[in-house]
N, C-alpha and C positions, 0 to 999 in steps of 0.2 A: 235753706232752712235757717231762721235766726236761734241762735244762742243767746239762752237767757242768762246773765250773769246774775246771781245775788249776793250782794256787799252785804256782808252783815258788820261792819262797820259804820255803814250808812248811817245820817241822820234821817229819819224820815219825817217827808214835808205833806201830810195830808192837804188832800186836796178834795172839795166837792163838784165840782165839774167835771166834764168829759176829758180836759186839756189844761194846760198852763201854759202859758208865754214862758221863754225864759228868765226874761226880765222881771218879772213877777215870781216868778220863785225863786230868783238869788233874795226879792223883801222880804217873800212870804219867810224866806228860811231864817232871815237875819244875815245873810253872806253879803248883803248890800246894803248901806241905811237908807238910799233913796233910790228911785226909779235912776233919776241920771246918771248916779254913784256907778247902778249894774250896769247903764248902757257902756260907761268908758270901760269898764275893765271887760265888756264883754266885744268891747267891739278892738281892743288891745289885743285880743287873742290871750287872754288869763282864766278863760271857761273854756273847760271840755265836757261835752254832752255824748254819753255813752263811750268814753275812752278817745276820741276825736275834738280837737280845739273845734268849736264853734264861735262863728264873729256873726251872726245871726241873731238879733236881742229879739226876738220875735217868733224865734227856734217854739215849735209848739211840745209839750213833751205831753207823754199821759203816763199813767201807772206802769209802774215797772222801769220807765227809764231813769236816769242818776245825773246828775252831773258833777263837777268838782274844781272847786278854786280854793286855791292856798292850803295845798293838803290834806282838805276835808271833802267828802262826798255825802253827797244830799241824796238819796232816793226819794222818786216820785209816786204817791200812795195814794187810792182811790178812797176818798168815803164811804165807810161801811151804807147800804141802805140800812134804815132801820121805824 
């Protein structure tokens, strides 16, 4: 059974896709200013994706999952359809 944690501290990173790279939501959030910026810190081991370091820049997340570097955590948020 997985356990759904919800941070409500989170910042939340809408997303309209099915998925997100990692690397692409440390830009999308603003946690990284360049694509290469998130590969080092994520390939450093300085990203944890659901409570576990990830060195995976390629880590896919979808709605509901989080991550967090440098004391802040990002949740991953689905586009309302509308």
């Amino acid at each position: 059974m997985k356990v759904v944690v919800k941070r409500k501290d989170a910042i939340p990173v809408e997303i309209s896709t099915d998925y997100i790279k990692l690397q692409d939501a440390m830009k999308l959030a603003n946690a990284a200013a360049t694509g290469g910026e998130a590969k080092l810190l994520i390939q450093d081991g300085q990203v944890s994706v659901n409570g576990e370091i990830c060195q995976m820049r390629g880590k896919k997340l979808y709605p509901g999952d989080w991550f967090a570097y440098q004391g802040q955590t990002y949740r991953i948020c689905g586009h309302a359809a509308g």
